[in-house]
N, C-alpha and C positions, 0 to 999 in steps of 0.2 A: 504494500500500500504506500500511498505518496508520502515520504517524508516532509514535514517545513520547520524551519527555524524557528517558527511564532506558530505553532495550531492553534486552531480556534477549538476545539476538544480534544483532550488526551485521557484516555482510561487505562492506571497500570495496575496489573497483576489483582484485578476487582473480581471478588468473590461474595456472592450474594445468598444468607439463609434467609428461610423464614421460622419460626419456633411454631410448633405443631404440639398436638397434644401426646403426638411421639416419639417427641423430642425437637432439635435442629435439622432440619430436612436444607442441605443444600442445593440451591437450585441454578446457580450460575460458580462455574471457577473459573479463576484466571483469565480473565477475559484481559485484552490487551488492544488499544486503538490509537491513532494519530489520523485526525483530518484536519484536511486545513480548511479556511474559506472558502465556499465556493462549489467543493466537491460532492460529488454525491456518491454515499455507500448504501448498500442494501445490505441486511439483516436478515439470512434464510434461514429458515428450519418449520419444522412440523410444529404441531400445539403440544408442549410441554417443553420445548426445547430451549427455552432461556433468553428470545429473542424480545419480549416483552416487556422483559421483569429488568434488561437492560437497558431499554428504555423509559420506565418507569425511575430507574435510579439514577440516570442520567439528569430527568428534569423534577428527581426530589418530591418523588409521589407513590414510594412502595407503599406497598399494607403495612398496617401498625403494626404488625409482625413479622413486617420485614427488616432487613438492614443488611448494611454495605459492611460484612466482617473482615475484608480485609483490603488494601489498594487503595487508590486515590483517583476522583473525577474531578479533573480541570477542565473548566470551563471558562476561554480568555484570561487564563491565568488564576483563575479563583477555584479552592478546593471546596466545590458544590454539598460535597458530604460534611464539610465543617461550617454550612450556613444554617440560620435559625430561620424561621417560619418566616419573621419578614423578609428576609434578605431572597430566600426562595420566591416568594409571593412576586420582588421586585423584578428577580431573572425570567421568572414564568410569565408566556405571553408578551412582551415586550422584548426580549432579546432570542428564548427558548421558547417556539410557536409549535402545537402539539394537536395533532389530528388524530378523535382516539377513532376506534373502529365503528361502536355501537350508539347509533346517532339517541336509540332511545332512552338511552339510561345516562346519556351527554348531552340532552339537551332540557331545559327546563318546558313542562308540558304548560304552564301557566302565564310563559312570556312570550311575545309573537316574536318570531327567528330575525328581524331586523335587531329589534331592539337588544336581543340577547348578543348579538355581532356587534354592535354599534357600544355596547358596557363596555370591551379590551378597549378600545379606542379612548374612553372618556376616565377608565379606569388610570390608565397610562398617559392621560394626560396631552392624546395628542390630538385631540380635537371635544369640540362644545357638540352639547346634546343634538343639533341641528345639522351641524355637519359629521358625525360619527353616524345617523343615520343615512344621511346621503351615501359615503362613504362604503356601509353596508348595502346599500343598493347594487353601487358599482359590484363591490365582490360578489353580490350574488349571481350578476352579466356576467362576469369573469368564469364562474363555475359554472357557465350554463343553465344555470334555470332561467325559463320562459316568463315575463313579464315579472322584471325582479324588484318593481318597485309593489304590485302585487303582492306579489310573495314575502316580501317584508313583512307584511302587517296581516300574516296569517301564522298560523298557532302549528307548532310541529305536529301536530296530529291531524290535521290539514293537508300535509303535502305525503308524497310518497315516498317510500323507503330510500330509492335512489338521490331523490331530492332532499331528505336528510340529512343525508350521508354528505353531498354538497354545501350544504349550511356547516357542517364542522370544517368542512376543510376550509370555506370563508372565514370563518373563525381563528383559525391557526394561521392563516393570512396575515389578519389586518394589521397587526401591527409592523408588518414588514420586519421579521424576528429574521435574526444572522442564522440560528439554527431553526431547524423545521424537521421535528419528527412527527414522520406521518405511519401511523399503525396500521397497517391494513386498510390504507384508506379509500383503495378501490373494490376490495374483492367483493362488495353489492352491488357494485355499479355494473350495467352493461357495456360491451367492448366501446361505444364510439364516445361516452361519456368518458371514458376511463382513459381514453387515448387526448381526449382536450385537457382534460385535469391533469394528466401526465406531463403534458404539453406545455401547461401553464406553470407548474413547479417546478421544470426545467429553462424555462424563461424570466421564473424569478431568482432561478439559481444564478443565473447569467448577468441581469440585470445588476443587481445587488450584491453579490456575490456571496449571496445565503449557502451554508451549506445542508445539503439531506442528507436527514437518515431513514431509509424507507424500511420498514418492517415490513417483511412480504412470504407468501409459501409460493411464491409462485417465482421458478425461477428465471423463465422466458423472458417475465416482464422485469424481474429484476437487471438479466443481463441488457435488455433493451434499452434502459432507461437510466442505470448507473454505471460508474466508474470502476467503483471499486465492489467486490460483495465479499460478505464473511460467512460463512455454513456453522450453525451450528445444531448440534447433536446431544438432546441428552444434557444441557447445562453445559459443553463443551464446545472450543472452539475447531472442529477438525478441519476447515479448510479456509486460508484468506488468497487474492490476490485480486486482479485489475476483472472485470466482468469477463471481457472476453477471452483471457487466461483461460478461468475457470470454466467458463463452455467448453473451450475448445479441448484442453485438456486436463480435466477433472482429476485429482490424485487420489480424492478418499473412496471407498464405497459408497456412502452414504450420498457424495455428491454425486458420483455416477447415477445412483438409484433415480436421485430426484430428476437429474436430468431425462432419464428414460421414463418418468412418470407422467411428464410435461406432455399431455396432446396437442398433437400439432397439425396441419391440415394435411398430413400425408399418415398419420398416425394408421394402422392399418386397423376396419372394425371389428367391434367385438362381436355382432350381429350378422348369423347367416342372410345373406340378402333375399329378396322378397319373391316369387316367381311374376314374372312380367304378366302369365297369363292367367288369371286364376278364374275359381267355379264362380259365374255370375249368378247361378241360379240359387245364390247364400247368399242373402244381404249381410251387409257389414255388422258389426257390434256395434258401433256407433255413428250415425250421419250426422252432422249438423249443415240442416237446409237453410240458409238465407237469414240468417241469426243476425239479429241486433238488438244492441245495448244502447239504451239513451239515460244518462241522468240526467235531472231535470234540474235549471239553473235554482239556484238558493234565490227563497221570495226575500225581498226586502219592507220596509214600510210602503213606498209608494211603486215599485218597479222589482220586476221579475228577473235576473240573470238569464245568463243565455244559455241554454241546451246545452249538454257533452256528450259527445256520441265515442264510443270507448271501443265498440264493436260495431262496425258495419258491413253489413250482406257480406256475411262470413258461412262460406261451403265446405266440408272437404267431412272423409270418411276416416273409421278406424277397424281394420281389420282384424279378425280373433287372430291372437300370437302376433301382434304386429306392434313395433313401436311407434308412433307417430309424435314428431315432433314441431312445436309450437315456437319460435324466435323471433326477437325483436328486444328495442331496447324498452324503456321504462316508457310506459305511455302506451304502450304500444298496443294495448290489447290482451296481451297473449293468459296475464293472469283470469282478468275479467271473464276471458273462453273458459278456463277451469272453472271457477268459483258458479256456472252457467251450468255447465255440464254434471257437478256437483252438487246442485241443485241447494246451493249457497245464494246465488243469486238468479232472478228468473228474467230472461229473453224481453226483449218488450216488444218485436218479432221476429218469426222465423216459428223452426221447430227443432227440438233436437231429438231425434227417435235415438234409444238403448233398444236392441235385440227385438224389433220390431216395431216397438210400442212408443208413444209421444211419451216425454216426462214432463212436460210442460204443465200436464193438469194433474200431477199425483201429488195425494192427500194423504193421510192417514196410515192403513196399514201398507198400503201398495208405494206410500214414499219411506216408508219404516223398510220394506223386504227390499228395496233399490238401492241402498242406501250399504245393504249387507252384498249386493253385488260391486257397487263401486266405491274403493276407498281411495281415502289421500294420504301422499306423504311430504311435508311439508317441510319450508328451507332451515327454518333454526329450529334444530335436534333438542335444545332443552327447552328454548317456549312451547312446543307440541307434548312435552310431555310433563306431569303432574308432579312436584317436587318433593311431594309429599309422597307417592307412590313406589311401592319395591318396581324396577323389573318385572318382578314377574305379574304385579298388581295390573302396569300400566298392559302387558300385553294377553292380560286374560279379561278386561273389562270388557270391551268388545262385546264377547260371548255370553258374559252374564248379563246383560244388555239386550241380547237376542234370547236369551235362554238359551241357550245350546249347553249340551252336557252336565255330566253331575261332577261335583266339585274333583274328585279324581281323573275324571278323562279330562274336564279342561285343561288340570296340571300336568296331566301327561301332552295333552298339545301345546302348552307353554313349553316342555324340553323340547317338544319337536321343533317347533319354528326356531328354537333360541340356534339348535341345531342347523338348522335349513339358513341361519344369516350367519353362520359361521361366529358364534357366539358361547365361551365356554359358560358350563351350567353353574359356575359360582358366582357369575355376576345375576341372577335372578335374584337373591335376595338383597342388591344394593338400591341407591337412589341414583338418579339422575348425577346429585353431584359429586358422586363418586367415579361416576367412569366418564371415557372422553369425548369429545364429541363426533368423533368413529361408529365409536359405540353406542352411542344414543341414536347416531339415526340409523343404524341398526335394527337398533330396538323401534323405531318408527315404522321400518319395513317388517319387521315380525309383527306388528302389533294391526299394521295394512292388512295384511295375510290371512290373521288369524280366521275372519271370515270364509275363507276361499273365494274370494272377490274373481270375478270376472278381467274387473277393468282396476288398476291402478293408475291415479292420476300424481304424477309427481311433479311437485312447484317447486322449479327451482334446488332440487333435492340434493345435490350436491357443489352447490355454488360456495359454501360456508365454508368446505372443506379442503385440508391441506391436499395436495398433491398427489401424497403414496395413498391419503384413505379413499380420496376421490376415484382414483382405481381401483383401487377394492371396489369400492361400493359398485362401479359401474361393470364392472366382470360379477359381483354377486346379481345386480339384475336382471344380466344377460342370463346369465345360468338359471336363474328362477324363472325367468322367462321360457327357457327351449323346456325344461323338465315339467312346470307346472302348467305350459299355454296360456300365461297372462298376457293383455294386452295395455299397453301405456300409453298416456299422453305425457307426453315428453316439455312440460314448458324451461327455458332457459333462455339465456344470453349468453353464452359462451358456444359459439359455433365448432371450435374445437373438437368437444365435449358432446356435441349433438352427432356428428360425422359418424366417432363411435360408436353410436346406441341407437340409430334411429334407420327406421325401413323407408319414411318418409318424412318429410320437410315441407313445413308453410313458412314464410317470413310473412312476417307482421310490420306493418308501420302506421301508425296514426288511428287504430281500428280495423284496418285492411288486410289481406291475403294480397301480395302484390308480385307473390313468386310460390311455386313448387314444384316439388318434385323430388325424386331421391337423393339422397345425399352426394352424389357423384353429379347429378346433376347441377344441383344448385351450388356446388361447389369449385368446380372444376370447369365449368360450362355458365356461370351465373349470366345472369338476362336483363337482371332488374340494376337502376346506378346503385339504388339503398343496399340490395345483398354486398353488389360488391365492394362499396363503402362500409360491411360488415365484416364482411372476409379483410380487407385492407388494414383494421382496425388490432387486429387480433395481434399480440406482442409475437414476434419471430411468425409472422403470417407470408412470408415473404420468403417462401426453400425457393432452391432455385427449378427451373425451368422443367430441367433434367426430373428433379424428384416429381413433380407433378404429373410428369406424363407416363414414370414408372408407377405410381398410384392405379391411374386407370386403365 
């Protein structure tokens, strides 16, 4: 990594516990860093790996049970672990600018998202109540949301997750901070959002001569975007040097692994493809005819808002054993089509036939028995699940909910499924927050299962996840898929990740189907400018020429 005579952070020989009620559990050693101004590093490893808890002690915000037991963090000269509460308070926000990951538990639900941007600003002194919101406006233009003076004076629970996510990193912005740690600050975002916020953190690297530190599992985007990157494993540090070093020639295991985990748009699928000709005289499992979703604008005292149409004349089929996938970025639609077809939210026209039958009009017992046919599996592994519930609690409720079985046969299809998602039989008696989040969505897809559901709808179901588990998971639902004949709706924003899993492909933009076809098609062959401004978008989207045309 880059030497300089003056760095703007230095971490030596920094090892990090937290005290546990099993004593000192250490969770980072030896960590060792020099960046200078300017530069940008990336932070790799899985969820446990220490990549986190380094940046939490960096800008002097571990758990009360944590601390820095040994080493020293300079920052412009100053040893950050020998500052007290105000001295931290003065370096946070104002010099050290911090983008955490989870916009909902970072952002205040009771102050509207300008004003919360617009507080670093007037906190620090560098602007009056008036113009700290303007200010916040600008950053919110800057991160891409659509009418951002709008969106100032709306309440985070108002905008959508990717637009959240947006709001923290204007945050971490405004005060134009020399450091900027940003945590996992895109991995909700879909690719075209993710490649302008990239864009613009590397233009304020430039500008200013801010330095990043990116926290990331993803290492494509990390070699893309940074200079330098560190791997670490386990609390440790096993691999540093320049990005493209370490692409090119990987020294640990561990980073090899990640690097072959990484899908990439020649990545070969995991899914036998679909037969071109099949029995027409078998309607599909699921149609959706001419579908659309309108919300209606919010009344006011004297004047009504304008219509949102989220879904419009929306067609396409899903065949038994077939995975069908759903893309686009935030806005787009694609959730709205689950939450439709899940009978979460209802069409305002169209029809969607399940196995012959409309669901548009089921009530009672007959949307109780559809309901046992089609489950979901949903993007955050521990909001889906009850924190109070064992394992094995959360994936036998289902069934005692249907009535199915007597307390012993449930228990025995709770080992079965624990068994069918590759899950050993001692984690049934834990909670949610004792295992990881691997293993929780997991246990999301056993607990999908337990019905013998027909149709699995998955939102988003592996977007949260590191790398190596994101493989897993997506070889575990290909395998559940050829063995049991489930069929999926595939929604995502990572076109990567769809290549692998899916028999077919919609792209979505603005409520619309404006492209399809199979994977090979839409990818290798795209039609539409938006697909291919999606594919473009993708970090290392770009193999050469040669690999492309050995693909197909």
């Amino acid at each position: 990594m880059t030497e300089s005579s003056n760095p703007l952070l230095v971490l030596r020989d920094v090892s990090i516990e937290f005290e546990t009620s099993r004593g000192p559990v250490t969770a980072v050693r030896n960590f060792n860093l020099t960046l200078p101004a300017g530069r940008k590093l990336a932070i790799v490893g899985e969820s446990g790996s220490g990549k986190s808890t380094i940046a939490a002690a960096i800008n002097g915000l571990l758990a009360d049970n944590g601390r820095v037991s040994t080493g020293e963090i300079f920052f412009d000269g100053q040893d950050v672990t020998k500052l007290d509460q105000k001295g931290l308070r003065a370096l946070r926000g104002k010099s050290i600018g911090l983008v955490p990951q989870d916009p909902m538990t970072n952002l205040n639900p009771l102050q509207r998202v300008g004003t919360q941007i617009a507080e670093a600003l007037e906190v620090h002194g560098q602007a009056n109540s008036t113009q700290a919101f303007n200010r916040a406006v600008e950053l919110l233009d800057m991160v891409g949301i659509n009418e951002p003076a709008r969106r100032a004076r709306q309440y985070p629970h108002e905008l959508s997750g990717g637009m959240r996510q947006r709001v923290l990193i204007a945050m971490g912005l405004a005060c134009r901070p020399r450091l900027l740690i940003a945590d996992e600050p895109t991995s909700a975002l879909d690719v075209t959002v993710q490649k302008v916020i990239l864009e613009e953190l590397e233009s304020l690297t430039q500008q200013l001569g801010t330095a990043l530190i990116l926290i990331t599992h993803d290492l494509a985007l990390a070699a893309e975007r940074c200079d330098d990157v560190v791997v670490m494993y386990r609390g440790d540090v096993v691999e540093t040097g320049t990005a493209a070093e370490v692409m090119a020639n990987p020294q640990h295991e561990y980073t090899r692994r990640l690097i072959a985990a990484v899908p990439t748009m020649v990545t070969p699928p995991l899914v036998k493809p679909f037969p071109t000709t099949q029995d027409t005289s078998r309607r599909p499992l699921v149609e959706l005819v001419a579908v659309q979703k309108i919300y209606p604008g919010r009344q006011g005292m004297f004047s009504k808002g304008a219509d949102f149409t989220a879904v419009q004349n929306s067609s396409f089929t899903i065949q038994r054993g077939q995975t069908v996938a759903v893309v686009g970025e935030s806005g787009s639609g694609k959730s709205t089509t689950a939450k439709m077809l899940l009978k979460i939210e209802e069409p305002t026209s169209g029809d969607i036939v399940f196995d012959s039958g409309t669901i548009t009009h089921l009530r009672g017992k007959d949307l109780f028995d559809f309901r046992r046919r089609v489950q979901p599996v949903f993007q955050n592994p521990f909001g889906s699940l009850d924190a109070r519930y064992t394992v094995r609690q959360s994936v036998e409720e289902p069934m005692i909910l249907h009535g199915i079985g007597t307390a012993a046969e449930r228990r025995d299809r709770v080992d079965e499924l624990l068994q069918q998602v590759a899950l050993p039989a001692a984690l049934a008696d834990r909670r949610p927050a004792e295992i990881s989040g691997g293993q929780s969505q997991r246990v999301g897809i056993a607990r999908a299962l337990a019905l013998k559901p027909e149709l699995v709808v998955l939102d988003e179901a592996v977007s949260a996840l590191d790398v190596l588990v994101q493989e897993q998971i997506l070889i575990l639902l290909a395998k559940l898929q050829e063995e049991l004949g489930l069929s999926y709706l595939f929604i995502s924003h990572n076109l990567a990740v769809v290549r692998m899993i899916a028999h077919q492909v919609h792209v979505m933009k603005a409520g619309a189907i404006v492209e399809s076809g199979t994977p090979d098609d839409i990818f290798l062959n795209p039609q539409h400018a938006y697909t291919r401004e999606l594919i473009a978008s993708i970090p290392g989207a770009a193999p050469p020429s040669h690999a492309l045309k050995a693909a197909s």
